[in-house]
BALOBA-1460 file (C-alpha; in Angstrom, 3 decimals):
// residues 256
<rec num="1" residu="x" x="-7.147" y="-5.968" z="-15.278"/>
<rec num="2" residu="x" x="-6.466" y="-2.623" z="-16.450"/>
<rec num="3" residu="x" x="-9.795" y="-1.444" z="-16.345"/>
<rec num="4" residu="x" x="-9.622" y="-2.544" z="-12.938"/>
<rec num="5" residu="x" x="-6.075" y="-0.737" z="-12.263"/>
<rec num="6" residu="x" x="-7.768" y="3.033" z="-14.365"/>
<rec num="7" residu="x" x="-10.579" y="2.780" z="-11.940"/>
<rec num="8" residu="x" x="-8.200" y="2.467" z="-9.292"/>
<rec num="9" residu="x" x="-6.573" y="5.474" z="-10.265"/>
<rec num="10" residu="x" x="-10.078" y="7.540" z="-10.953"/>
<rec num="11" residu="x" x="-11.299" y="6.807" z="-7.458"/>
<rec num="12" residu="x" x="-8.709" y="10.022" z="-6.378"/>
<rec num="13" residu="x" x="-10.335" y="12.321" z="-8.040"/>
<rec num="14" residu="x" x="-12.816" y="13.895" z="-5.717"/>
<rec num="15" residu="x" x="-11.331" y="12.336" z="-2.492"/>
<rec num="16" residu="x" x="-10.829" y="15.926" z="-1.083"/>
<rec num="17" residu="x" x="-14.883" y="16.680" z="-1.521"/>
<rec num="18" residu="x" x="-15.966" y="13.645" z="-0.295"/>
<rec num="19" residu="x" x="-13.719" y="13.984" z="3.173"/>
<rec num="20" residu="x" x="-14.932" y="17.706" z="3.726"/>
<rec num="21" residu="x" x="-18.509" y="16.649" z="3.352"/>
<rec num="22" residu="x" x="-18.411" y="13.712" z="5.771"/>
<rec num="23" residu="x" x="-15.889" y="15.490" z="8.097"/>
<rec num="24" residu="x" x="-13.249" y="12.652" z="7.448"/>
<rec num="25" residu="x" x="-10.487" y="14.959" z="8.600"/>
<rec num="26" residu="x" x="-10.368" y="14.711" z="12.189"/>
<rec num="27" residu="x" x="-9.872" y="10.733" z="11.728"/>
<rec num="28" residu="x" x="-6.528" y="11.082" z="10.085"/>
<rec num="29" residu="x" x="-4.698" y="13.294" z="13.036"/>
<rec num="30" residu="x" x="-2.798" y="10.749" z="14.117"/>
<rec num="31" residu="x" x="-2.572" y="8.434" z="11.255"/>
<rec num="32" residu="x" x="-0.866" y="11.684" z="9.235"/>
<rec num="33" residu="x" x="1.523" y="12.052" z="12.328"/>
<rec num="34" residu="x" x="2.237" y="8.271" z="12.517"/>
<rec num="35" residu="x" x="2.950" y="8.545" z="8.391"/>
<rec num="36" residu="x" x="5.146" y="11.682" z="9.291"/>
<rec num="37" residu="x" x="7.162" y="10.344" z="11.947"/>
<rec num="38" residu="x" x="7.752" y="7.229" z="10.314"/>
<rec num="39" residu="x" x="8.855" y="8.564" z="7.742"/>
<rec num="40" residu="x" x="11.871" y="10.724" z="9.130"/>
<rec num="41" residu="x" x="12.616" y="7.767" z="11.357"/>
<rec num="42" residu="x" x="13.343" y="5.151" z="8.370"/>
<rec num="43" residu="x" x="14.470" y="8.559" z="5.813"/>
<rec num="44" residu="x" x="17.261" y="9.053" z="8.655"/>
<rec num="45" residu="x" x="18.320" y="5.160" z="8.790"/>
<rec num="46" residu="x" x="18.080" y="4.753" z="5.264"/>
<rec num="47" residu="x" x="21.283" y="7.688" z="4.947"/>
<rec num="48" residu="x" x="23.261" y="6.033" z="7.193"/>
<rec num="49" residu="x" x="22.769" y="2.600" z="6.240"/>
<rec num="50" residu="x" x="23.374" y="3.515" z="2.890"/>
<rec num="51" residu="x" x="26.821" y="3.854" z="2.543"/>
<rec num="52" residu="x" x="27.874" y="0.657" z="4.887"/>
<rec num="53" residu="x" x="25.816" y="-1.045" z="2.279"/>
<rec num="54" residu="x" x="27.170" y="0.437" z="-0.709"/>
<rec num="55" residu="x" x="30.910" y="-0.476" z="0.978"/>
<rec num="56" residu="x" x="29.879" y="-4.298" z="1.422"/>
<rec num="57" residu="x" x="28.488" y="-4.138" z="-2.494"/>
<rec num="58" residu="x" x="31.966" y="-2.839" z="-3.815"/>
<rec num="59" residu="x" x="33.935" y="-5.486" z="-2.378"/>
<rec num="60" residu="x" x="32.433" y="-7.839" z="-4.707"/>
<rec num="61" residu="x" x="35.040" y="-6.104" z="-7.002"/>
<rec num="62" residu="x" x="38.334" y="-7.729" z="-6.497"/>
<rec num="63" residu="x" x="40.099" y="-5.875" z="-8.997"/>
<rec num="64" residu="x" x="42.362" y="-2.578" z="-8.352"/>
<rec num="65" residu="x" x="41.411" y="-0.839" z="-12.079"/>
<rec num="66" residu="x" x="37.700" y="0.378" z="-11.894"/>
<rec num="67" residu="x" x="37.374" y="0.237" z="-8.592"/>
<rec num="68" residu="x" x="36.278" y="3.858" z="-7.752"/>
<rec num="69" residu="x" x="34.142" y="3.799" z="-10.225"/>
<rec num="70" residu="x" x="32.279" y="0.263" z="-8.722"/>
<rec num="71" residu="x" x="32.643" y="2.053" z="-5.550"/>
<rec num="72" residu="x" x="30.407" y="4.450" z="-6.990"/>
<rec num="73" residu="x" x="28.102" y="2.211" z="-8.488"/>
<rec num="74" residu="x" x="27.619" y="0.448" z="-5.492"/>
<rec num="75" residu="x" x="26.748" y="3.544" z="-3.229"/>
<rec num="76" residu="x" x="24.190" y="4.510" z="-5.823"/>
<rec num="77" residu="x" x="23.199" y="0.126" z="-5.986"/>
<rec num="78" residu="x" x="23.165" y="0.409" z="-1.780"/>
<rec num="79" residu="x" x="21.013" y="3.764" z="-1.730"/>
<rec num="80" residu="x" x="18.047" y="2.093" z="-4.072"/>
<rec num="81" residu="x" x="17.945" y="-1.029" z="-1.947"/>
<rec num="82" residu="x" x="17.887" y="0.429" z="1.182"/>
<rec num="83" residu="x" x="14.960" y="3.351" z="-0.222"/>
<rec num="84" residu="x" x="13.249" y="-0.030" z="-1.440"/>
<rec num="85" residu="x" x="13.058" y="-1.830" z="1.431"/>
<rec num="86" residu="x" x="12.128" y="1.487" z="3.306"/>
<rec num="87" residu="x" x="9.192" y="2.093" z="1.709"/>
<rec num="88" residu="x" x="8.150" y="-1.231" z="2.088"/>
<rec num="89" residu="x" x="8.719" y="-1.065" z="5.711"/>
<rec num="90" residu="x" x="7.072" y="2.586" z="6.427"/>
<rec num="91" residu="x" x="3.802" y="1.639" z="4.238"/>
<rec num="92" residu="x" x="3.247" y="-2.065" z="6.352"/>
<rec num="93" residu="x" x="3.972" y="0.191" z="9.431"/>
<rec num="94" residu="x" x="2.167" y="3.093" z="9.000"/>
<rec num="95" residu="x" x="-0.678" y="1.175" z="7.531"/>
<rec num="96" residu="x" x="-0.789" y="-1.612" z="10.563"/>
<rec num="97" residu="x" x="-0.882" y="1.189" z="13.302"/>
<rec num="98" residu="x" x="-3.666" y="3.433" z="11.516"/>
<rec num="99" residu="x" x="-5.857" y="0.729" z="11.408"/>
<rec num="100" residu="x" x="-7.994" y="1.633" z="14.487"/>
<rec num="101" residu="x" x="-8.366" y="5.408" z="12.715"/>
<rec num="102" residu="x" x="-8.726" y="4.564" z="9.077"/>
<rec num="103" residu="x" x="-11.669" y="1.953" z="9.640"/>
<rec num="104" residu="x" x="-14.418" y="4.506" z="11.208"/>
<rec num="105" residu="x" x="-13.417" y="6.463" z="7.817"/>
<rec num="106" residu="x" x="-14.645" y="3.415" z="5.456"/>
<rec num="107" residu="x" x="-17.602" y="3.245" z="7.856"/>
<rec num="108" residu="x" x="-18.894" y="6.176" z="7.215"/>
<rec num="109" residu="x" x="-18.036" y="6.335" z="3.392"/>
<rec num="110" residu="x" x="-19.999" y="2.910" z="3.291"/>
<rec num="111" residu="x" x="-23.095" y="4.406" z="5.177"/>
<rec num="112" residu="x" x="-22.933" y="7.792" z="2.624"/>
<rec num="113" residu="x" x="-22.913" y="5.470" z="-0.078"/>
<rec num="114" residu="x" x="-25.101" y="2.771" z="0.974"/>
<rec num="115" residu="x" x="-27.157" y="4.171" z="4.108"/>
<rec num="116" residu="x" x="-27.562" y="2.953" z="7.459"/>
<rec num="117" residu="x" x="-28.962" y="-0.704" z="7.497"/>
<rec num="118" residu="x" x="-25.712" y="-1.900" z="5.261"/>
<rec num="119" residu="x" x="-24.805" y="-4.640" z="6.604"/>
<rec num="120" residu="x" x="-21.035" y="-5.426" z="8.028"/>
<rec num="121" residu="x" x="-19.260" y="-7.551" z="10.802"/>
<rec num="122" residu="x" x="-19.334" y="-4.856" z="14.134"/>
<rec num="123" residu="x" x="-14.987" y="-4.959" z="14.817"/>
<rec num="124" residu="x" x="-13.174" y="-3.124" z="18.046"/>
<rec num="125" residu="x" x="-10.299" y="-1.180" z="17.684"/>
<rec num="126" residu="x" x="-8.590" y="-3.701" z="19.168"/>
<rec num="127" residu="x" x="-9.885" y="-6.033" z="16.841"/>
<rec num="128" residu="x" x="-9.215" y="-3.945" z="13.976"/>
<rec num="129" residu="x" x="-5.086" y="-3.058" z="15.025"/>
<rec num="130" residu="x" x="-4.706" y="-6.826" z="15.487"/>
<rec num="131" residu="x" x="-6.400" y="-7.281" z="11.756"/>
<rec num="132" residu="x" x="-3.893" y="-4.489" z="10.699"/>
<rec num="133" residu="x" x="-1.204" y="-5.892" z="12.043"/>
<rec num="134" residu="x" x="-1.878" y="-9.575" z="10.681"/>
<rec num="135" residu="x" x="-2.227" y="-8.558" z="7.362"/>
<rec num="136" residu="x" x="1.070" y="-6.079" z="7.519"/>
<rec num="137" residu="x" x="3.127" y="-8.882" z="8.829"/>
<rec num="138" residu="x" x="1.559" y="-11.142" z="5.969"/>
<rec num="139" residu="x" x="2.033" y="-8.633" z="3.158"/>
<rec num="140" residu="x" x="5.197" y="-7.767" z="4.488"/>
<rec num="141" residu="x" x="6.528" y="-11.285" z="4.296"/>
<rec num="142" residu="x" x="5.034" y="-12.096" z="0.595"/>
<rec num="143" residu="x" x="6.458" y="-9.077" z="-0.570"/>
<rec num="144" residu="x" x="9.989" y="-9.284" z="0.726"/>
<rec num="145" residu="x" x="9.901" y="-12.740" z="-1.142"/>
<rec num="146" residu="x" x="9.097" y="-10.814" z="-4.588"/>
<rec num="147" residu="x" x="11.019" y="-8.016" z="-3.804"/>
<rec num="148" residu="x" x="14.546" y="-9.962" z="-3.262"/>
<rec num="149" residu="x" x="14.812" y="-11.435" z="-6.657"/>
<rec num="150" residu="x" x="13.959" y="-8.369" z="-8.343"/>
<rec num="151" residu="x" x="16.535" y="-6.223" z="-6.945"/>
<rec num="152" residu="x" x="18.840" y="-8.928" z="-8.445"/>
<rec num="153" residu="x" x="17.477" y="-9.342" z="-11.549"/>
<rec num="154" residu="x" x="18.396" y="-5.375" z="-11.584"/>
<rec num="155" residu="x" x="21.836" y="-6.689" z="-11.853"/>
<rec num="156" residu="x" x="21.825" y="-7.593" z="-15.836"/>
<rec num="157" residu="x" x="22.271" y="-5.576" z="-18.093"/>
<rec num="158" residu="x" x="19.581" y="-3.965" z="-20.182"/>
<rec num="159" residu="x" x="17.097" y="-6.745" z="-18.024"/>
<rec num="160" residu="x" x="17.169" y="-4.619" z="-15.036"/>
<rec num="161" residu="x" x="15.049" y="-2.003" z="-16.603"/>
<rec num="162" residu="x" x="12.086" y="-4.317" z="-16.357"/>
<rec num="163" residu="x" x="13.072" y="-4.786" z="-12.104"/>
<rec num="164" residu="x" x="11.839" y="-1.663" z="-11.792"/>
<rec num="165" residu="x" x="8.729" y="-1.576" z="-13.569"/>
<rec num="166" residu="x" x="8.175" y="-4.982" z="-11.491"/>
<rec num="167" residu="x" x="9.024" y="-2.945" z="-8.146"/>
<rec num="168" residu="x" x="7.123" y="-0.564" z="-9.149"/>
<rec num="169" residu="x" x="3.867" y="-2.754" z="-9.628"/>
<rec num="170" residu="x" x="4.771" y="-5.128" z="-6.645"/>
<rec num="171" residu="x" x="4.818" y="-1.842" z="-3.755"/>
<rec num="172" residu="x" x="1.807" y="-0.522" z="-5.417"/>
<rec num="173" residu="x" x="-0.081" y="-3.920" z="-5.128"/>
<rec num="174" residu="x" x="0.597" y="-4.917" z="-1.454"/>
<rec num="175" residu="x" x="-0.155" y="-0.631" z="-1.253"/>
<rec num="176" residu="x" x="-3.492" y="-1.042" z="-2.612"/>
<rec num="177" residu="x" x="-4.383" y="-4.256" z="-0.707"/>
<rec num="178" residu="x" x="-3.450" y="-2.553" z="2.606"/>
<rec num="179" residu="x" x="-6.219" y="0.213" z="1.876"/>
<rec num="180" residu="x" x="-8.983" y="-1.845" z="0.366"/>
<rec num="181" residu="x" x="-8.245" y="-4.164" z="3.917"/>
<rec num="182" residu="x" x="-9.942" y="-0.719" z="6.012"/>
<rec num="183" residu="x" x="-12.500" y="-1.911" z="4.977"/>
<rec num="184" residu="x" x="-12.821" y="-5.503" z="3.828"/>
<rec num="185" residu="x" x="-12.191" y="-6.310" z="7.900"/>
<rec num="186" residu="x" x="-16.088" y="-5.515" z="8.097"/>
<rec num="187" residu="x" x="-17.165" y="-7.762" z="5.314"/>
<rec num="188" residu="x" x="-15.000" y="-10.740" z="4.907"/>
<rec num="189" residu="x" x="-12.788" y="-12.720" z="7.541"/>
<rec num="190" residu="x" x="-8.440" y="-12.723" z="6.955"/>
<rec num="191" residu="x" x="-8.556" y="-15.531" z="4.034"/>
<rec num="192" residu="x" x="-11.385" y="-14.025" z="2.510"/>
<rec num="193" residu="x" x="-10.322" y="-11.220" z="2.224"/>
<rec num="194" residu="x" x="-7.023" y="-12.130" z="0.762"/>
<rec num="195" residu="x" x="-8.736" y="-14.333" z="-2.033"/>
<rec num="196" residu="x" x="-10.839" y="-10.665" z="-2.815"/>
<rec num="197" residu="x" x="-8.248" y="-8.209" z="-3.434"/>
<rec num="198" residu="x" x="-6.562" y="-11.507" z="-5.486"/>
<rec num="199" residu="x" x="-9.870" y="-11.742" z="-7.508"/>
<rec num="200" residu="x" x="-9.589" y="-7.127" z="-7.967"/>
<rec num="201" residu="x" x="-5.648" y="-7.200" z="-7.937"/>
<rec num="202" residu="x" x="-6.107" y="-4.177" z="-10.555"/>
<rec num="203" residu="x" x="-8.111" y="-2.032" z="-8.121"/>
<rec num="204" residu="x" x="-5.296" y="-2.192" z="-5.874"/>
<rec num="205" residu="x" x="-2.328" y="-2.030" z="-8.071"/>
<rec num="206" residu="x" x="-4.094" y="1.197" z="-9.181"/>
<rec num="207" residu="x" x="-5.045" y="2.667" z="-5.910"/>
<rec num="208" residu="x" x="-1.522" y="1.543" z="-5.038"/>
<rec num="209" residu="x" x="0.112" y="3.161" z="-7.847"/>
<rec num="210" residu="x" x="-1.566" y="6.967" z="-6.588"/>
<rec num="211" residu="x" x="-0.097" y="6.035" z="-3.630"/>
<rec num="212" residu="x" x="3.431" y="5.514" z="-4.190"/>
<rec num="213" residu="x" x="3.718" y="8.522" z="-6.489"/>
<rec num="214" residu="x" x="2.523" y="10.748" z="-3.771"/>
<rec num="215" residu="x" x="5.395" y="9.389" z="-1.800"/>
<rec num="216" residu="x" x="7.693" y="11.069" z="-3.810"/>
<rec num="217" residu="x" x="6.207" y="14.877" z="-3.030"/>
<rec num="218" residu="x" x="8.117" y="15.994" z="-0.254"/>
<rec num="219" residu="x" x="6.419" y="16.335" z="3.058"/>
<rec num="220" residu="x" x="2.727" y="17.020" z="1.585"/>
<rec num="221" residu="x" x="3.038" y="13.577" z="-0.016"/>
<rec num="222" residu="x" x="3.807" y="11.502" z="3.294"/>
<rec num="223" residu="x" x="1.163" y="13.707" z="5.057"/>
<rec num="224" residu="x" x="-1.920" y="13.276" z="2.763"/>
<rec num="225" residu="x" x="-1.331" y="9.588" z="1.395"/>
<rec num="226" residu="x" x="-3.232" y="8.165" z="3.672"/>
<rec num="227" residu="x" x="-6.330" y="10.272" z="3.690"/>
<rec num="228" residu="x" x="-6.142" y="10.262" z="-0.434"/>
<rec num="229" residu="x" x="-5.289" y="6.853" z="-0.928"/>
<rec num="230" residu="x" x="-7.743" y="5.406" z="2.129"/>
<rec num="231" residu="x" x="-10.772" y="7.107" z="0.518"/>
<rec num="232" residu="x" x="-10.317" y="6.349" z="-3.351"/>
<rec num="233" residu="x" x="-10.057" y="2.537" z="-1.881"/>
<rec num="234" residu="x" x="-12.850" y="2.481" z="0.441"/>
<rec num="235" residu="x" x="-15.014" y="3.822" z="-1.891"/>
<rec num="236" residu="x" x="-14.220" y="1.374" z="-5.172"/>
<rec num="237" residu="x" x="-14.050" y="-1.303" z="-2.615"/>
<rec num="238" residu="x" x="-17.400" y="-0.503" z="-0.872"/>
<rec num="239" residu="x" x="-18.618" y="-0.532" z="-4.707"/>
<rec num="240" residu="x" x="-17.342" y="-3.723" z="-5.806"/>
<rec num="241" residu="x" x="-18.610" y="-5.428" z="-2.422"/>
<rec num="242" residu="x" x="-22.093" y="-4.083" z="-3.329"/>
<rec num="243" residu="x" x="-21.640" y="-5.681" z="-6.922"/>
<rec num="244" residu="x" x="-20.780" y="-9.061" z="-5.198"/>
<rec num="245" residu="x" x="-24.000" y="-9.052" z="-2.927"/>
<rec num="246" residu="x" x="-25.987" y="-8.440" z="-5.536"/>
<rec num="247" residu="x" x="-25.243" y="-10.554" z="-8.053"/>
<rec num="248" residu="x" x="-25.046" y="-13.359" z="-5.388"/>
<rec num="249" residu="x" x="-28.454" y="-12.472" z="-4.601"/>
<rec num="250" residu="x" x="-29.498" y="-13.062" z="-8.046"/>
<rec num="251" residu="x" x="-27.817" y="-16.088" z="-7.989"/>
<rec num="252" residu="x" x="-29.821" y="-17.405" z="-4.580"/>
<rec num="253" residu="x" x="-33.277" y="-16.099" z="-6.738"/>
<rec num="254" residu="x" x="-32.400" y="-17.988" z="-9.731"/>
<rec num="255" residu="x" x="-31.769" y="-21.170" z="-7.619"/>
<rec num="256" residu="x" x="-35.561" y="-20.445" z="-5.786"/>
């Protein structure tokens, strides 16, 4: 698997060529404002909300002796958990609404790569948002599951190092598996497609990983994520797919 999750990573590097020669840019107008907007929306939440959480955390501490020093604790406790469950909120958002714009973009990385007569499932926009959406909501869901018990495992002492490394890896999976999706929706049908990025989990926890880094440059990050991040996974996906046919092919030969 971490072959899988370095190749992940190298699939960045050249992303900016690659969308200047196919003219990739004018797809992600309004993806890049949806990632923008979303962002400020859930950034401005996630200040206020932050201290009414860190007040509720601090009256777990009944005692008068420590207590501003809990109260701090708790702010700073209430300010991760609501940045945490941000993130996971913009990424299913943003990714579930640029669906429609992000899978023309695999489309045409597929027929650079492959050529015209590769062969994929013909979706609608509509089609596609409602794919987005499913698999947001899905992802969403699986990942609040995995997310809960690792904010409290960040509890214990010394332990809660390793919640972050896990947070870390879960947001950067269900990252990944969002952008490979773009274009999987061509090839394979919702439960396929699931049981494939399963089967390449390190693609996207690597692809994943890019992505939540860039999250943390200011502005530039949250406005080239998606064209970065989109490309790198359509293209190792797109790869990988082409692996699959082929060696199922061989397979279907060997059988003649």
């Amino acid at each position: 698997m971490v072959k899988n999750i370095l190749k992940g990573i190298k699939a960045y590097a050249g992303t900016f060529k690659l969308i200047g020669q196919l003219g990739l840019w004018k797809y992600f107008g309004i993806p890049m404002a949806i990632s923008f907007l979303t962002a400020v929306l859930i950034g401005f939440s996630a200040w206020g909300l932050s201290d009414n959480l860190g007040a509720f955390i601090s009256k777990i501490w009944f005692w008068e002796w420590g207590a501003e020093t809990f109260r701090t604790i708790s702010d700073f406790i209430g300010a991760l958990i609501i940045i945490a469950f941000g993130i996971i909120l913009y990424r299913h958002i943003v990714m579930a609404l640029s669906a429609p714009f992000m899978s023309p973009v695999s489309e045409k990385i597929e027929k650079h790569l492959f050529g015209e007569n590769h062969s994929h499932r013909n979706t609608s926009n509509a089609e596609q948002l409602w794919r987005g959406i499913r698999i947001n909501v899905r992802n969403l869901l699986m990942e609040l599951l995995l997310t809960l018990p690792i904010i409290l495992i960040g509890f214990i002492p010394v332990v809660g190092i390793i919640s972050s490394v896990l947070l870390f890896l879960v947001q950067s999976y269900y990252a990944g598996f969002g952008n490979m999706d773009y274009t999987l929706e061509r090839h394979y049908k919702y439960a396929e497609s699931i049981e494939f990025v399963k089967r390449n989990r390190g693609l996207a926890i690597g692809n994943g990983m890019v992505f939540m880094l860039m999250l943390l440059i200011p502005v530039i990050g949250i406005i080239l994520v998606l064209p970065l991040s989109v490309t790198a996974a359509s293209t190792e996906t797109l790869k990988v797919l082409e692996t699959t046919k082929q060696i199922g092919f061989n397979r279907d030969l060997d059988k003649n």
